[in-house]
Backbone bond lengths (Angstrom), bond angles and torsions (degrees), N, CA, C in turn:
res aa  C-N    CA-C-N  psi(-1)  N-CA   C-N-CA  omega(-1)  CA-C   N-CA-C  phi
1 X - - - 1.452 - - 1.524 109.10 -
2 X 1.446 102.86 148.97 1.902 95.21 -160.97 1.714 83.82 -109.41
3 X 1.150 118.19 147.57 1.768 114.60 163.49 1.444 110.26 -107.45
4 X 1.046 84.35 169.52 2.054 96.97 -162.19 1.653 86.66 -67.44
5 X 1.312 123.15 -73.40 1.463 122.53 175.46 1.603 139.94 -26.29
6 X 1.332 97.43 -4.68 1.519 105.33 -157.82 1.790 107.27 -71.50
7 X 0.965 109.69 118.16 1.508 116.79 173.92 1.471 120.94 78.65
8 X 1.543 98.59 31.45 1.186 105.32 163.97 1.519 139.11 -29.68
9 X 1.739 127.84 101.87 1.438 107.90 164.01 1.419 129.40 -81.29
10 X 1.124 103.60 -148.59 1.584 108.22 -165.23 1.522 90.24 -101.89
11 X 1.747 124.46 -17.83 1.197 100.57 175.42 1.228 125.00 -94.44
12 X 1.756 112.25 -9.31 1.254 113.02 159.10 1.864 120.62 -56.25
13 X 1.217 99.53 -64.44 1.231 106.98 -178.45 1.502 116.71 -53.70
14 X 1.015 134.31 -3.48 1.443 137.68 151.36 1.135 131.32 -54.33
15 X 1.640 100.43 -54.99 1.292 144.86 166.42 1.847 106.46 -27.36
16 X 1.730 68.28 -78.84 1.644 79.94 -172.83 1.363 123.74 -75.80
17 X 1.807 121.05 -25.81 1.599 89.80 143.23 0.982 133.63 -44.75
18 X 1.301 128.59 -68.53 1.363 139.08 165.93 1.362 130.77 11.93
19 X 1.096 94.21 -97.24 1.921 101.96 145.84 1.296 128.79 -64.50
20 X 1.338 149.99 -22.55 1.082 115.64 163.20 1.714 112.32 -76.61
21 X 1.248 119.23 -22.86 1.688 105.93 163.26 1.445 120.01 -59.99
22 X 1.156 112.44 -4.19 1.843 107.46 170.42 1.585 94.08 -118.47
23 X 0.729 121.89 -26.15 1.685 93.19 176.60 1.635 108.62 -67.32
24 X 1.182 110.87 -40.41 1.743 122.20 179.03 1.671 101.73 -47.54
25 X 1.589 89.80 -67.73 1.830 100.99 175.69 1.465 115.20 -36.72
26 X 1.531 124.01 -55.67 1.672 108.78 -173.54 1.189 93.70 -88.22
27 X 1.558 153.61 -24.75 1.324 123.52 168.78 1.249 128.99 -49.10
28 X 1.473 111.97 -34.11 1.254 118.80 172.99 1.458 105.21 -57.13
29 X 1.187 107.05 -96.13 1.369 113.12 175.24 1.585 107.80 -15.78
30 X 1.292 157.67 -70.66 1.435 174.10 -169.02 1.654 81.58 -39.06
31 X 1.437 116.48 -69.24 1.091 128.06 175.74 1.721 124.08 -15.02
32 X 1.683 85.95 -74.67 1.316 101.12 -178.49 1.224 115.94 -85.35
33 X 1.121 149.31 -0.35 1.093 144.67 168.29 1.773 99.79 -72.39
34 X 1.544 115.31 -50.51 1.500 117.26 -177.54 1.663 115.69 -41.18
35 X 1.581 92.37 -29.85 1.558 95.62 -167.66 2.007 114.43 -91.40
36 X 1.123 92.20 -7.38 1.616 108.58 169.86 1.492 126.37 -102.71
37 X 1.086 98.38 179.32 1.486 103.89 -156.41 1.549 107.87 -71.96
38 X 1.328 94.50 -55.50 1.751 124.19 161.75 1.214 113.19 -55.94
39 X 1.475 122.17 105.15 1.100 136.85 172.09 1.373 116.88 -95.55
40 X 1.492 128.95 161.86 1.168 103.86 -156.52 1.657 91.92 -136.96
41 X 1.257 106.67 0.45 1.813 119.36 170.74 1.648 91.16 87.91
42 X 0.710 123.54 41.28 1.612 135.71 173.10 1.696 116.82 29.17
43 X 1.829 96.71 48.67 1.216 87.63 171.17 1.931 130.14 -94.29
44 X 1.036 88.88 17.20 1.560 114.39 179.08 1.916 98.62 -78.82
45 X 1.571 109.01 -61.88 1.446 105.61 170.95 0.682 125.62 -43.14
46 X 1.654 124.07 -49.86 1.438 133.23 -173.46 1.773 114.67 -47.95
47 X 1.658 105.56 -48.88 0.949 126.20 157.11 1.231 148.06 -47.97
48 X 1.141 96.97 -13.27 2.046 111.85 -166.97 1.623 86.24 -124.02
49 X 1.218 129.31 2.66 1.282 128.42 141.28 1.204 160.32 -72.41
50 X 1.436 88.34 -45.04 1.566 134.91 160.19 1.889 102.85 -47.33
51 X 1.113 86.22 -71.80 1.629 111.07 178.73 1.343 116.17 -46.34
52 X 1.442 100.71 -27.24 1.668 103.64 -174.47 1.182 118.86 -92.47
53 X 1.861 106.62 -19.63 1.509 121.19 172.74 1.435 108.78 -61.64
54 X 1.637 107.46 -40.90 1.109 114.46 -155.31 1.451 117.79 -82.89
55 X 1.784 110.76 1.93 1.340 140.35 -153.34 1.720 88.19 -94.62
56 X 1.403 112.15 -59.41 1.130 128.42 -154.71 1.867 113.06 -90.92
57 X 1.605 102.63 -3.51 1.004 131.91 -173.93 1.811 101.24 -75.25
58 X 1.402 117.61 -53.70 1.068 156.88 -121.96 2.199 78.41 -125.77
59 X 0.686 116.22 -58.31 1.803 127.48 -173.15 1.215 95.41 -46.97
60 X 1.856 92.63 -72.78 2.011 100.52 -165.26 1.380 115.75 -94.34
61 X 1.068 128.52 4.95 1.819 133.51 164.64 1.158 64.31 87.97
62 X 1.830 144.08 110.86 1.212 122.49 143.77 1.840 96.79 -92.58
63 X 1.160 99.14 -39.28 1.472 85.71 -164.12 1.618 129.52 -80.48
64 X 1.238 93.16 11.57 2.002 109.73 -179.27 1.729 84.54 -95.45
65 X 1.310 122.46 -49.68 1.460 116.83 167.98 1.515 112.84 -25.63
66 X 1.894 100.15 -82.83 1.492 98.50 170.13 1.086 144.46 -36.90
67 X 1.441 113.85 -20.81 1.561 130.55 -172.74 1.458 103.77 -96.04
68 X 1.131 128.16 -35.99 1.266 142.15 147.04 1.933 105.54 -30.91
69 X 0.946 121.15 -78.94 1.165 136.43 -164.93 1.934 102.76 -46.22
70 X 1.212 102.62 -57.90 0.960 110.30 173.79 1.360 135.71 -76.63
71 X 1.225 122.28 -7.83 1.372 150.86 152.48 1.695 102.25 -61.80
72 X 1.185 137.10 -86.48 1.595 143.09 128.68 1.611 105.51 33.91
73 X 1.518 108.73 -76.12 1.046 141.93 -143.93 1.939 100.06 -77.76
74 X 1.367 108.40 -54.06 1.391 112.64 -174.32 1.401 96.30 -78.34
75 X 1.387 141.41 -37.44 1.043 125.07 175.22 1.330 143.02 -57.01
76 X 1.427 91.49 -33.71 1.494 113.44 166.12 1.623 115.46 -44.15
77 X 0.843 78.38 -52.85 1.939 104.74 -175.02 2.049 123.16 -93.46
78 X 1.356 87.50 4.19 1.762 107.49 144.81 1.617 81.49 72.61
79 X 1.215 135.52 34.06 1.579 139.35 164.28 1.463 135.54 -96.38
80 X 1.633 103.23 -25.03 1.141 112.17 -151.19 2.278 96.01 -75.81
81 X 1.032 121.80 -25.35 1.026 120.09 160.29 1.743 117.75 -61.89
82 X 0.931 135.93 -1.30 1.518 149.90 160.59 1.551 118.42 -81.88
83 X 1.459 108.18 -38.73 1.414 117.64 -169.89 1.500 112.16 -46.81
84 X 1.543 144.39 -34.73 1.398 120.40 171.68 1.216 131.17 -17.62
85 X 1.236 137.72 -90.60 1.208 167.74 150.17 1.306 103.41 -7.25
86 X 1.905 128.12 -81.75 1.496 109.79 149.91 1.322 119.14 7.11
87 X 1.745 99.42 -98.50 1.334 131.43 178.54 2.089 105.82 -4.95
88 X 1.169 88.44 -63.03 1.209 106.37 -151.08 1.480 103.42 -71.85
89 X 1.326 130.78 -62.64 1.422 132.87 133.91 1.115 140.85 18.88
90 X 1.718 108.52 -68.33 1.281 129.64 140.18 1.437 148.59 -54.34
91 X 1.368 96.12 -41.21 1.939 97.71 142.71 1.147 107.36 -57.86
92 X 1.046 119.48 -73.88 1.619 111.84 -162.36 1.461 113.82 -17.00
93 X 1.250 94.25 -86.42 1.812 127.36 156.02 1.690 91.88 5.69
94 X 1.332 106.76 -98.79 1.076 117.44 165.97 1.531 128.41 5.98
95 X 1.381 96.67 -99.22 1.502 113.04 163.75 1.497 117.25 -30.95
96 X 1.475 105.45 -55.29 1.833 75.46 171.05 0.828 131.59 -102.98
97 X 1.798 137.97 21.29 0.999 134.40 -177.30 1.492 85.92 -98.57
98 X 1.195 124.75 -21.53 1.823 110.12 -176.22 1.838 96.76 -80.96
99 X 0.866 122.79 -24.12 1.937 138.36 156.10 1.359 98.26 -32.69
100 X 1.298 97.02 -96.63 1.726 109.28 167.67 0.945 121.90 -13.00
101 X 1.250 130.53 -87.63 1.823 145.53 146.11 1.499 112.71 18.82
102 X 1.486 90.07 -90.98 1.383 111.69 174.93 1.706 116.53 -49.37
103 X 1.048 149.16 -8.85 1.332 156.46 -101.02 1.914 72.38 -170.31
104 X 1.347 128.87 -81.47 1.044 134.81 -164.39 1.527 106.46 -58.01
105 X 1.416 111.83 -61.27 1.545 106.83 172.70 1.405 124.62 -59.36
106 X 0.785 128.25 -36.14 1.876 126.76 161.58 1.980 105.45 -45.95
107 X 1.487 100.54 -63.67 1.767 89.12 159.95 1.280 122.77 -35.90
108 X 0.553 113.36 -75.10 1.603 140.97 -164.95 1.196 115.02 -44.90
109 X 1.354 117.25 -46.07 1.667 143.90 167.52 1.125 104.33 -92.06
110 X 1.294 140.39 22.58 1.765 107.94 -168.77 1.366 104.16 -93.31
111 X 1.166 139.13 38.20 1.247 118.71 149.70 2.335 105.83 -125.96
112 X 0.968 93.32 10.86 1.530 107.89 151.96 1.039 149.89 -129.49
113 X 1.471 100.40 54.72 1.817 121.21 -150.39 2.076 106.60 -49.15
114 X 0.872 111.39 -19.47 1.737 119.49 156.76 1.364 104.28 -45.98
115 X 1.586 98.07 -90.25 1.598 100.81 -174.07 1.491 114.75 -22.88
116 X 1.592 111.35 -69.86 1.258 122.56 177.35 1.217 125.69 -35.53
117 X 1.613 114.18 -57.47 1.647 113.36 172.38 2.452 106.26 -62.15
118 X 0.979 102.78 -38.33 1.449 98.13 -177.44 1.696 101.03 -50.55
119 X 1.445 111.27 -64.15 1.335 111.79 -144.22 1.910 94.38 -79.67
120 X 1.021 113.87 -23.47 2.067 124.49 157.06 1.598 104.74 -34.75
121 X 1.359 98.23 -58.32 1.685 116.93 -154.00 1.758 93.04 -73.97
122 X 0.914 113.79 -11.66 1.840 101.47 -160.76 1.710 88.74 -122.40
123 X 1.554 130.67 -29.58 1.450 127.90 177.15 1.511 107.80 -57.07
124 X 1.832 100.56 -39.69 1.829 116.23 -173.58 1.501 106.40 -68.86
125 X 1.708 125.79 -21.86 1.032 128.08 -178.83 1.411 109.23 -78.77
126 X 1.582 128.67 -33.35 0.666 129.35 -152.38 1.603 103.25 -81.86
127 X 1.391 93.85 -44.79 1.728 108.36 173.54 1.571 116.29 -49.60
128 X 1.147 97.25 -47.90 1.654 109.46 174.49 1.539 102.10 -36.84
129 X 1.353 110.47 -51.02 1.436 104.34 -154.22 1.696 96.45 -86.06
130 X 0.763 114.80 -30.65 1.437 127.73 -176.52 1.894 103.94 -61.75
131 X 0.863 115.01 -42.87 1.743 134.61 168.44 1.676 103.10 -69.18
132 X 1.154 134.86 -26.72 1.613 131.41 179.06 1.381 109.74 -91.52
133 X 1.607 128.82 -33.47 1.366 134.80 129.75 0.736 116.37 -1.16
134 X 1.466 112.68 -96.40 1.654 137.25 -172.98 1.455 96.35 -34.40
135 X 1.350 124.14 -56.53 1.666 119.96 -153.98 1.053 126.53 44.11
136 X 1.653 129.29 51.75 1.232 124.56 166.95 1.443 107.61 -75.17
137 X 1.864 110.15 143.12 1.267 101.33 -154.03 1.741 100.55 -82.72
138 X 1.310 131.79 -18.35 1.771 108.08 -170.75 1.599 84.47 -76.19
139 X 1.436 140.88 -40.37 1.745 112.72 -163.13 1.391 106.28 -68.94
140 X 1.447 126.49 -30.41 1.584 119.14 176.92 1.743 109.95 -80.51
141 X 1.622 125.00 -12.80 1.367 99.05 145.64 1.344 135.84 -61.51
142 X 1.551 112.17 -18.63 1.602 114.76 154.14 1.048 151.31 -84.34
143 X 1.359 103.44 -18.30 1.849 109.92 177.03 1.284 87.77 -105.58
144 X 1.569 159.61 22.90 1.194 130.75 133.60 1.553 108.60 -125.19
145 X 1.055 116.07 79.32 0.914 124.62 164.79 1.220 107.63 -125.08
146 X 1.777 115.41 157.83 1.748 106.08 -152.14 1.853 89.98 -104.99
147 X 1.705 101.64 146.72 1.261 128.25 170.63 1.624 107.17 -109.93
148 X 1.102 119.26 70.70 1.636 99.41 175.25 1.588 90.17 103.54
149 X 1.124 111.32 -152.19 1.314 113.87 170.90 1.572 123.94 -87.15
150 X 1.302 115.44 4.62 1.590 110.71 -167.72 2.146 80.82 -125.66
151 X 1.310 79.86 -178.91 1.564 102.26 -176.70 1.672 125.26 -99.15
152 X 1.057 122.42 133.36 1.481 129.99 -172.13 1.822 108.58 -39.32
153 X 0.877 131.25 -19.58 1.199 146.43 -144.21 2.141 99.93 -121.40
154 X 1.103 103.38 -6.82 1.715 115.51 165.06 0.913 85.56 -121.92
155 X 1.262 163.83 -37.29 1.859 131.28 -176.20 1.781 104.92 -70.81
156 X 1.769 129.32 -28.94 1.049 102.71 163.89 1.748 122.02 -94.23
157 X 1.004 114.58 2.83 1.200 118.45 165.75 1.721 107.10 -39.72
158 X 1.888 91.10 -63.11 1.626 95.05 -169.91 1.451 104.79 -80.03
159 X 1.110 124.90 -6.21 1.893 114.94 168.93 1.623 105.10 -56.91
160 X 1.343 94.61 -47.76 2.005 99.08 -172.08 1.370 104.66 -65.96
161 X 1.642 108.65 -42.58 1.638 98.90 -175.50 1.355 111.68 -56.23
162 X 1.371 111.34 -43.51 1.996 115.26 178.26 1.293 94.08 -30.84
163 X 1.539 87.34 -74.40 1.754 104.09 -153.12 1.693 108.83 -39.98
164 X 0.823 113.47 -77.07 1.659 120.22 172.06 1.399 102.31 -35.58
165 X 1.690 147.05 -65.93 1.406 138.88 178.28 1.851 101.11 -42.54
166 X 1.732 127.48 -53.13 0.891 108.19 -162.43 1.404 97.17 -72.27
167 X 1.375 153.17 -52.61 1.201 132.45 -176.33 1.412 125.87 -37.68
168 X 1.199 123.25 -30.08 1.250 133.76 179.17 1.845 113.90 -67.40
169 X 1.309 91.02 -39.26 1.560 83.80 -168.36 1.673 104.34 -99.14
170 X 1.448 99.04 -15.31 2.163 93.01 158.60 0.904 102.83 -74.08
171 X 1.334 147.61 -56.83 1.971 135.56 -175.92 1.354 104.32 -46.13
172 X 1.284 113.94 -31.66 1.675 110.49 -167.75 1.481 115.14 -93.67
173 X 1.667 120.12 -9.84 1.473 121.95 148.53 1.135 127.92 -89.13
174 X 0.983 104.17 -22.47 1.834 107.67 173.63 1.244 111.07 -85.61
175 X 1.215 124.49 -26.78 1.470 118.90 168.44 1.674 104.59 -84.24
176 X 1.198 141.64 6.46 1.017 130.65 162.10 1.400 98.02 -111.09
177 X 1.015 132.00 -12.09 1.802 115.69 179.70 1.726 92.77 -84.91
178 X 1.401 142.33 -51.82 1.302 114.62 -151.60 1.553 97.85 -101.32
């Protein structure tokens, strides 16, 4: 029997602190907001979900799975030697629709620039993972490439986790200062 854990590195295990200290973080928060007056439309849950996908994402290789699948998939079908270009396309794609995104949630939030930076910080995570998918090979000569002993690709892990923790705890002073 193989376990999800098996051969843990240091950039997993970053990882997965990582996120599970922000999924904990907006549950909490999700939490407390339920129990106050000030509700916050439960985007903290939404979040401490997100986070938790992204926990377990990070646990069971889901997305080297997926990439797997799709790797599988073009070959089958005599493509997968074509995929550059795709590849590349699709980042793009990517990139600015997480542009977009971000661009929309700052609207959207602008008078809870917290919220906004949290739910930024966890959309950028999401992309992240969505970009390791893809596996185009010059961006995965960069996010795994080794820093120390762990991989380029856990130092932004924990940039997003910041980012998303600091949103959390500006929504959570500013909603206690006014």
């Amino acid at each position: 029997m193989s376990l999800p854990f098996e051969g843990l590195s240091i950039t997993r295990v970053v990882g997965l602190v990582a996120y599970a200290g922000t999924a904990v973080l907006c549950a909490w928060r999700a939490r407390r907001d339920q129990q106050s007056i000030r509700r916050s439309g439960g985007v903290f849950g939404v979040l401490a979900v997100v986070q938790f996908v992204l926990l377990l994402d990070i646990a069971f290789n889901l997305r080297w799975k997926l990439h797997e699948f799709f790797m599988q998939e073009a070959m089958s079908h005599g493509l997968y030697g074509m995929r550059r270009s795709p590849q590349l396309l699709v980042l793009c794609a990517l990139a600015a629709a997480s542009a977009f995104c971000c661009i929309f949630i700052a609207r959207r939030f602008r008078w809870r620039r917290g919220a906004a930076i949290a739910v930024a910080g966890t959309l950028l995570s999401v992309a992240l993972r969505c970009a390791e998918v893809l596996s185009y090979h010059n961006l995965d000569a960069v996010l795994y490439a080794t820093v120390g002993k762990m991989m380029l690709v856990s130092v932004f892990w924990i940039g997003l986790t910041l980012l998303t923790w600091l949103g959390v705890w500006t929504d959570a002073t500013t909603v206690t200062a006014s």
